[in-house]
N, C-alpha and C positions, 0 to 999 in steps of 0.2 A: 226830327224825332216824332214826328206826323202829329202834331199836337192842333187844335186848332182856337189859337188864344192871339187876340189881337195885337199888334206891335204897340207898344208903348211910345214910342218917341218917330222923330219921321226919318227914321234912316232907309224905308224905303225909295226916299226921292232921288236919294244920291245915288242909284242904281242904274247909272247914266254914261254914256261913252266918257263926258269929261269925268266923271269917279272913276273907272277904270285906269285912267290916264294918274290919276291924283295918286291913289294905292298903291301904282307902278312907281312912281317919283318920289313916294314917301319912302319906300320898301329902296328906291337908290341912297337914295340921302339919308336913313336911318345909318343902311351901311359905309358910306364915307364917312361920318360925323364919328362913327363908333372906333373905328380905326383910324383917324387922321388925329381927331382928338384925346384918342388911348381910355376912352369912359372907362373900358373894362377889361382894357388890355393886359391888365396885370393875373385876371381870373384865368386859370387853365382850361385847356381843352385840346379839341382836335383844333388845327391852324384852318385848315378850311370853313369852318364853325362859325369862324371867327369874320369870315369875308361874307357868307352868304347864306342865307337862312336854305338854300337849294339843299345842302349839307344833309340838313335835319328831314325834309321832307323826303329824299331818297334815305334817309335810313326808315322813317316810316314806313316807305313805300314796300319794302322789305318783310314788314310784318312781323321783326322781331328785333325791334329796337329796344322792349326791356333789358334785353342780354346785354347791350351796348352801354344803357344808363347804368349799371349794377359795374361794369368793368371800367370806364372812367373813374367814376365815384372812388373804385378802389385802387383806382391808380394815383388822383389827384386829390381825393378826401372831401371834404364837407361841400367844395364852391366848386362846381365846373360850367364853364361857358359851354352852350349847346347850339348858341345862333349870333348873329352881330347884336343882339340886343338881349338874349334870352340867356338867363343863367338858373342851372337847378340849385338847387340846395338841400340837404340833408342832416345841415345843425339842428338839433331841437330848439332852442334858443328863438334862431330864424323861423324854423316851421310854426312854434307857435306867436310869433307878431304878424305872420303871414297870414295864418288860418284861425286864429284865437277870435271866441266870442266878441263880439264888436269892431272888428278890425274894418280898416278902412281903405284894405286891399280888394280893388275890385277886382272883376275878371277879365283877361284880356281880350283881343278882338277875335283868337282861336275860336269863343265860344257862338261870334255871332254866324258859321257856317253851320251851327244846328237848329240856329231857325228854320222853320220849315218853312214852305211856299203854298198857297193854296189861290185859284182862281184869280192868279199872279198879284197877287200879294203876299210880301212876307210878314210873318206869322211868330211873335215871339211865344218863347215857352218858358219853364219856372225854373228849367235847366237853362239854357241861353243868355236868362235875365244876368244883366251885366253890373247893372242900378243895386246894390247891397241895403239901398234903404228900400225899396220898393222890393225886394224881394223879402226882406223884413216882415212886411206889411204880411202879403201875400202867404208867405211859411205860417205866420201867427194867426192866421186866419182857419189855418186847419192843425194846429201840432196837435190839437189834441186825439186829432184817429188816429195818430202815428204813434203815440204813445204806449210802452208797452203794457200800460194797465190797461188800457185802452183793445191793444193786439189782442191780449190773453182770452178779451171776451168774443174773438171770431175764431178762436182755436177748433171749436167743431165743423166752422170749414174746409179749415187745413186738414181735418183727421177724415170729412167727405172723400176730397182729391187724395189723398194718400191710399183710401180703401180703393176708389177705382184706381189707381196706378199698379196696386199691387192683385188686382183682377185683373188687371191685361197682364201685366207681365205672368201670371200664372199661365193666363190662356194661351197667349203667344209665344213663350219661351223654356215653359216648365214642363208645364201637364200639355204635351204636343204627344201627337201619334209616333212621331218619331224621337221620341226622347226629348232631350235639352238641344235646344238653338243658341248659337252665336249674337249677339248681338251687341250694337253701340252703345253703352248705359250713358256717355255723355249725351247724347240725341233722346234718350228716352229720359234724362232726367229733363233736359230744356223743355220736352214735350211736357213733362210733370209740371214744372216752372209755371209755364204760361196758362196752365189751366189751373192751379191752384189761384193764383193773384185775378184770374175773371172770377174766381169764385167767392173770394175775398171780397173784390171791386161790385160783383151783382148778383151774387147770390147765386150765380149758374155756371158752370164751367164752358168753354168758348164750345167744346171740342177735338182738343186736338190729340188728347191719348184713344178715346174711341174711334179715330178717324185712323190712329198709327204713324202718322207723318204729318210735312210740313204743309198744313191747309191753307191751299193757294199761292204756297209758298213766301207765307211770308215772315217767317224766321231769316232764310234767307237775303229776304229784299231789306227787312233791318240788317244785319250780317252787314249787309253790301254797301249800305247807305253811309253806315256808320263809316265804314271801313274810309269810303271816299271822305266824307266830313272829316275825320281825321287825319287823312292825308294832308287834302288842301287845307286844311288850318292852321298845319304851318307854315304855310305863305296866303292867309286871308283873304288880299285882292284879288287869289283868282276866283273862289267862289263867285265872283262880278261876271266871271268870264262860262261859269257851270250852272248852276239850278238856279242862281239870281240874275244869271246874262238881262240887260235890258231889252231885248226882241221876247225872249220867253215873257218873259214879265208883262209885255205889252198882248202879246198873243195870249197869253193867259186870260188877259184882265180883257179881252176881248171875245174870249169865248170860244176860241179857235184851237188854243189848246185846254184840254181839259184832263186831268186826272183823274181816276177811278182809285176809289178808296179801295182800303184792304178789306178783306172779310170781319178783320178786330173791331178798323173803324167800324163798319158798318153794324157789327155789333155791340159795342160799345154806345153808338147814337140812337138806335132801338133801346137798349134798355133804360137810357135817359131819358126820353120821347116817352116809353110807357111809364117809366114812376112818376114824370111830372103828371102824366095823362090820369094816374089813376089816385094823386094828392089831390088833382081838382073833384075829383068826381067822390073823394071821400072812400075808398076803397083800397090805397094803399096799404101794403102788407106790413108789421110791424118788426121790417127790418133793421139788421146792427150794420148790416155790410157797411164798407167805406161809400156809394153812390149815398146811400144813408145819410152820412157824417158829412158829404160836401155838401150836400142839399140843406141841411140843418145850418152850414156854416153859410149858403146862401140867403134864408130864410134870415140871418141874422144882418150880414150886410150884401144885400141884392146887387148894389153898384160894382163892390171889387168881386164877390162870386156868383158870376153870371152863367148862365148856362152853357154858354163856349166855356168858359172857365174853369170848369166843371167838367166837363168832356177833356181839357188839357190834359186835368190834374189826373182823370180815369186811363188815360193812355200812358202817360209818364208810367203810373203805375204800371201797367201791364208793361211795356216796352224795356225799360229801364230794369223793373222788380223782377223780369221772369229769366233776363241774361245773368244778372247778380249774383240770385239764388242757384240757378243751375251750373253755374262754375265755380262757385264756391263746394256746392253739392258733387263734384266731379271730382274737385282736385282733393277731397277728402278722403274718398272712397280709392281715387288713383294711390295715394300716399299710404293707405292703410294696406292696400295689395302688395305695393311695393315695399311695404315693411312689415314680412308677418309677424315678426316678434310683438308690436306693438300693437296689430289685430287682435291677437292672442292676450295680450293683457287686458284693451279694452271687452272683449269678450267676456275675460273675467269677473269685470266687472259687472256687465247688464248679468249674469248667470245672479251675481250676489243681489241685484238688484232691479231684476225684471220687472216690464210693465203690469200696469194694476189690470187694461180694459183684454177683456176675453178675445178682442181682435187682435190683440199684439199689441195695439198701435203706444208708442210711449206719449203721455202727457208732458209740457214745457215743464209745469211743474216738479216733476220727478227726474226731468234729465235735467234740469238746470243744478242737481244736486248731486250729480256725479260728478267728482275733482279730476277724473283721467278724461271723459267723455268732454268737459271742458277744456282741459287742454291738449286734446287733440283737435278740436274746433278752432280752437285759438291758435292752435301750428297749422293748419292749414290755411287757416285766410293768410298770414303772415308768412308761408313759401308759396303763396299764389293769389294773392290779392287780384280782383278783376279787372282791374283798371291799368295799361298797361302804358303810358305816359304820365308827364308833369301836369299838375292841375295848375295852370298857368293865371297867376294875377298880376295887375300893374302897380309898383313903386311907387307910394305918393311922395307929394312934392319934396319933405323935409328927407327924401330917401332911405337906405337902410344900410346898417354897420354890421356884417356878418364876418366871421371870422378871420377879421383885417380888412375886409375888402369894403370898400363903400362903395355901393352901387344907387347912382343918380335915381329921382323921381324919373318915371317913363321905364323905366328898365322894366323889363319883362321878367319873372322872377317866378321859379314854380318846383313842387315836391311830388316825385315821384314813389307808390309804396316801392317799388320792387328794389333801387339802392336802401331806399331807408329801411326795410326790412333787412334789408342784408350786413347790418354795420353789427360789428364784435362786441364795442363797446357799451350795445346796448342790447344786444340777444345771445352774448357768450360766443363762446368756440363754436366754429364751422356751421356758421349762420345760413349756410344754402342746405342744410340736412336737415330733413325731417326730423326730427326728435322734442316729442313733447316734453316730455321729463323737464325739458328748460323752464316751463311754466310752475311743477313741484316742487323743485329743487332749488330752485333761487331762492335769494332772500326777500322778504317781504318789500326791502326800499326797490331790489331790482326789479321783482314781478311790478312792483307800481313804475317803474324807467316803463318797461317793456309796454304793459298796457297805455301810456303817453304816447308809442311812438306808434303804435299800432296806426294803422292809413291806409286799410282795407275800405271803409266808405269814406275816408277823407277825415274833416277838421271843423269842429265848431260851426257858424251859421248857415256856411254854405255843403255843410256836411250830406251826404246821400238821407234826404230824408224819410227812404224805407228799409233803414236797415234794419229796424225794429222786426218788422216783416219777414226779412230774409233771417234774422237770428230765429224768432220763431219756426220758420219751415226745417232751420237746420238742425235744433237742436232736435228736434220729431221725426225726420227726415233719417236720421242716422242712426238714431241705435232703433228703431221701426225696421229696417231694412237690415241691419244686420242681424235682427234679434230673427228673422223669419226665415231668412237665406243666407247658404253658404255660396259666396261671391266667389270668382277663379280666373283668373286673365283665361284667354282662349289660347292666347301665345305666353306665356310668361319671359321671351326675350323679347316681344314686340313694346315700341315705346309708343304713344299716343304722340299726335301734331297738333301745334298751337298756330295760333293766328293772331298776332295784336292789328285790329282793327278799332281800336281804345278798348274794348272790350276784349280780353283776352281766351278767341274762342278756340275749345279742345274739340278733338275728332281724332275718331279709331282710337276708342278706348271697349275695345272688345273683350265679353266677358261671357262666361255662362252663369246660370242658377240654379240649384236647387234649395229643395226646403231643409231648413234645420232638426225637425218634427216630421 
């Protein structure tokens, strides 16, 4: 996740031809023990699932394993086995002793393949972290920027980047010589993404909607990173064998291979290097950004947030924050296209309830009080949630009793949104359809089921800790853009391609604009 935060504990060492060997003989013997013993024999699934974790990682390999977890789930219901040791779940019940505040499921070893490596060392990060108390620590150590009272007072950043986005896309798609251009609004929302969250993080935007594209490409090289880490972390021990092999590691740590950071890092370490530069010298600017609030939370305890710590915590941000927003920001505007009846209603609404600022731009404030404009938000994270695997934790010892089934301490055990969005019993009829009205319409015990099971940034302590973030950009984000422009597929039979790379990324979502006025 390019973070650069020290490991915690020494699992560096074991990054040795005998750990290679170990991980291989664990990963045999997990799977005899799980079938010779029957631990979980009785949980359905596919039969192959069941013999070899290979199963899982060729459907990943594939890039569209959510379709796969959503059609078991509704073959087999609540409990399906997805590896010799791994079973998803989609009880509520379950999900919350899994993910509920204080739980004492940690994370499993899937997450130690997004440590990152740097000058062959590896390098934990506040995602990676597997220790529930030490991340404890660490989350408490900053909630309060994340906070949305907190958000609301960097809202005139967000309303910065939204004016330049909708100044390029004037310049390059509107008001052109030759009329209206074609273009990707998925790729130009990401572009939005990543420079709104530098702008958030330091007060400046990176670059990347002035530039037009991927600068340096490295939208991309996360895309791609990601995509591998999510492979191989269905089978852990090969990571030993990819970017933590022991020759890399040694070559690293030797000097021989060396990395070149991306252009974020490189900006990102510039503008920590200057705010510390100009705290000493008494001429810091009397900013709110988030570099602000970690440095305030370092001032307070220096030991846990240290200046690497601090550059983590600015990368998480930007890396993590700017794919969130921008796919949630895609599949909203995709669903609104694809269902004009319900554009046309929301329309109606900002008509009855247009923005106050003479730019257009809508304030959180005023759209947080639209009841259509909230539940079209809320139908969108919930038919496309970003995340598109199990968030996988380990079983403590005394085990767990889900829908009959008892599954041993050790079991690998994890909730994916895209089945658990998709159950009847708790989102009505024809749970894969667009249709907000399910959020009006119910009844007040259901709408609160539905908000429960909502797993769009996850659950309780280990929950995405910038959703806060992304709900602000979205709710501004959307009736901003359609209060300005009338949106238009280029094709209106053409459908857009997904990628689950854990991140579930869109492309060829082609549209035109023009202005509403």
């Amino acid at each position: 996740m390019f973070n650069i935060s020290p490991e915690t504990n020494s699992d560096h060492k074991t990054g040795s031809k005998s750990s290679i060997l170990n991980y291989f003989f664990q990963h045999v013997k997990e799977t005899y023990y799980s079938n010779t013993y029957n631990r979980l024999s009785r949980i359905p699934g596919p039969w192959l699932a069941s013999c070899t974790n290979l199963w899982r990682f060729a459907l990943t390999w594939t890039e569209k394993a959510e379709a796969t977890h959503i059609k078991l789930h509704a073959q087999h219901g609540d409990v399906v086995r997805l590896g010799p040791n791994l079973v998803s779940v989609t009880d509520m019940d379950a999900v919350k002793k899994i993910y509920g505040a204080g739980t004492s499921y940690e994370k499993s070893e899937f997450y130690a393949t997004f440590r990152d490596v740097a000058r062959g060392h590896i390098l934990e990060n506040m995602f990676s972290l597997r220790n529930n108390g030490f991340h404890r620590v660490l989350r408490r150590s900053v909630a309060s920027a994340f906070s949305m009272s907190t958000l609301v007072q960097l809202e005139p950043f967000v309303n910065s980047t939204l004016s330049s986005f909708m100044r390029e896309l004037d310049k390059r798609f509107v008001n052109t010589e030759t009329g209206q251009k074609v273009f990707d609004l998925s790729r130009w929302l990401n572009l939005y993404a990543f420079d709104a969250i530098g702008e958030l993080s330091f007060s400046e935007r990176i670059g990347f909607l002035e530039s037009g594209g991927d600068m340096e490409g490295i939208m991309h090289q996360v895309e791609m990173q990601l995509g591998h880490q999510n492979t191989v972390g269905q089978m852990p021990w090969l990571d030993r064998f990819w970017a933590k092999n022991p020759i890399g590691l040694w070559l690293g740590r030797m000097g021989i291979l060396q990395e070149r950071d991306s252009i974020v890092v490189r900006f990102a370490a510039r503008k920590i290097k200057e705010r510390y530069e100009a705290l000493g010298a008494g001429t810091a600017p009397s900013a709110t950004d988030f570099l602000d609030r970690f440095i305030q939370a370092g001032i307070k305890d220096p030991e846990l947030m240290t200046e690497q710590e601090i550059l983590s915590l600015t990368l998480v941000n930007i890396f993590a924050g700017g794919d969130t927003t921008a796919i949630a920001l895609s599949a909203i505007f995709y669903f609104l296209l694809k269902n004009p009846s319900t554009l046309e209603k929301l329309m109606a609404e900002l008509h009855e309830s247009p923005p106050n600022r003479d730019d257009g731009i809508m304030s959180y404030g005023e759209a947080r009080k639209l009841p259509y404009l909230k539940a079209v938000i809320q139908e969108g994270l919930r038919m496309f949630p970003g995340i598109g695997n199990p968030l996988e934790r380990v079983v403590p010892p005394q085990g767990l009793e889900v829908c009959g089934h008892f599954l041993p301490g050790g079991t690998i055990v994890g909730t994916s949104a895209w089945p658990l969005h998709s159950k009847e019993s708790i989102f009505g009829a024809n749970p894969r359809e667009f249709r907000p009205e399910r959020w009006i319409e119910a009844s007040e015990s259901q709408i609160g089921l539905m908000n429960s099971a909502m797993f769009a940034f996850g659950m309780g302590g280990r929950s995405c800790v910038g959703q806060n973030i992304s709900l602000l950009e979205i709710y501004k984000v959307v009736p901003t853009i359609l209060w300005k422009y009338k949106l238009a597929f280029a094709n209106p039979t053409a459908e857009w391609t997904t990628s689950n790379r854990w991140f579930i990324y869109q492309k060829n979502f082609f549209i035109t604009l023009e202005h509403r006025v």
